[in-house]
C-alpha positions in Angstrom: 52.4 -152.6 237.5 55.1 -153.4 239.6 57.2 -150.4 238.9 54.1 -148.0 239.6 54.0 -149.7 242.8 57.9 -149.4 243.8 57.9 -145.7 241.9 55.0 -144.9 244.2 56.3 -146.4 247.4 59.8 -144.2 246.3 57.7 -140.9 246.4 55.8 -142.1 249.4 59.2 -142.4 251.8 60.5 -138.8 249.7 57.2 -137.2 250.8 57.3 -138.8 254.6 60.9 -137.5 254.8 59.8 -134.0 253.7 57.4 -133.9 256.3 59.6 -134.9 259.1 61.6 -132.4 258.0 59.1 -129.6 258.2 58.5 -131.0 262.0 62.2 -131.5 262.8 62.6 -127.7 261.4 60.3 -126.5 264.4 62.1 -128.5 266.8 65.3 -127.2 265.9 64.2 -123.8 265.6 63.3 -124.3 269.3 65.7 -126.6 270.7 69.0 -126.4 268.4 68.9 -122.7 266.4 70.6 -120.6 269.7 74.2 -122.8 268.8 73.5 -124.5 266.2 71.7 -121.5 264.0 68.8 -121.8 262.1 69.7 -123.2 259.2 72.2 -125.4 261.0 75.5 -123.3 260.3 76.8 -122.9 264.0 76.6 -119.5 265.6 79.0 -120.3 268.3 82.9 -121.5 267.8 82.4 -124.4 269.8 79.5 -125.6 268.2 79.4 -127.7 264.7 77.5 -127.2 262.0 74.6 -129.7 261.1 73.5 -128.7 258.1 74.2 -131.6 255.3 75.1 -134.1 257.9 73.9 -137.8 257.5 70.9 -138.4 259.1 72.2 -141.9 260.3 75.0 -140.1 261.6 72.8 -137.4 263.6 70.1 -140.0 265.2 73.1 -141.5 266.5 74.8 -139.2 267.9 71.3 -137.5 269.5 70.9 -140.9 271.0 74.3 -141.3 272.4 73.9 -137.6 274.1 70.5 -138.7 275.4 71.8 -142.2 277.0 74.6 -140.6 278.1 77.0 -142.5 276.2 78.4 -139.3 274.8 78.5 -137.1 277.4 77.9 -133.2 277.0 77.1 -130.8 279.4 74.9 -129.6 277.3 73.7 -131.6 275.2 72.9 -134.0 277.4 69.9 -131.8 278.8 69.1 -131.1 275.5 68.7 -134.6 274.1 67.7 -136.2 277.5 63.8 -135.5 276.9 63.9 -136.2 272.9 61.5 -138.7 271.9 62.9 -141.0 268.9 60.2 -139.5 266.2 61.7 -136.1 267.9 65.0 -137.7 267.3 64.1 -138.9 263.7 62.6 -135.7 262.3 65.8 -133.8 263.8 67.6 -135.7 261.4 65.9 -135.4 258.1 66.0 -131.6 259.0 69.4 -131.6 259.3 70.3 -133.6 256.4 67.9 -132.2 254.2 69.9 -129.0 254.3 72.4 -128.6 251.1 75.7 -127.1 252.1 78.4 -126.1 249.4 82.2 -125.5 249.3 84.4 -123.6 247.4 87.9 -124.1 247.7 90.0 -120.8 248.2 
């Protein structure tokens, strides 16, 4: 009984992270996708790419650009508004993303 309880509480966070990614894709189709791109690969030089990173990594560095602890021009207007759910499901979009490299 105990392991249907922790195997279901496993698929319940998999299936909450799924669906903060589906909500985090809309934001960043809307917010992120001009620099970024739309599947997190950056369309511009000075840009990175997003796609595959940690989420921890990308709530924390959204928060520091919306504090103003890691100041951006623009990023800072970007992430100033950014609730932390808006923060949240950015992240699991981001990281849900699988990138691969092939060495030359």
């Amino acid at each position: 009984m105990r392991m249907f309880i922790l195997l279901a509480a496993a698929l319940s966070v998999g299936a909450t992270h799924a669906a903060d990614a589906v909500v985090g894709r809309t934001k960043a189709n809307a917010a992120c996708a001009v620099c970024h791109g739309p599947n997190g690969m950056s369309m511009m030089p000075n840009a990175p790419h997003l796609a595959g990173q940690p989420a921890i990594y990308l709530v924390e560095q959204l928060k520091n650009y919306r504090s103003g602890k890691r100041p951006h021009e623009v990023m800072g207007v970007i992430a100033k508004p950014l609730t932390d759910a808006e923060i949240e499901d950015l992240a699991a979009w981001y990281s849900s993303l699988q990138i691969s490299v092939q060495a030359p």
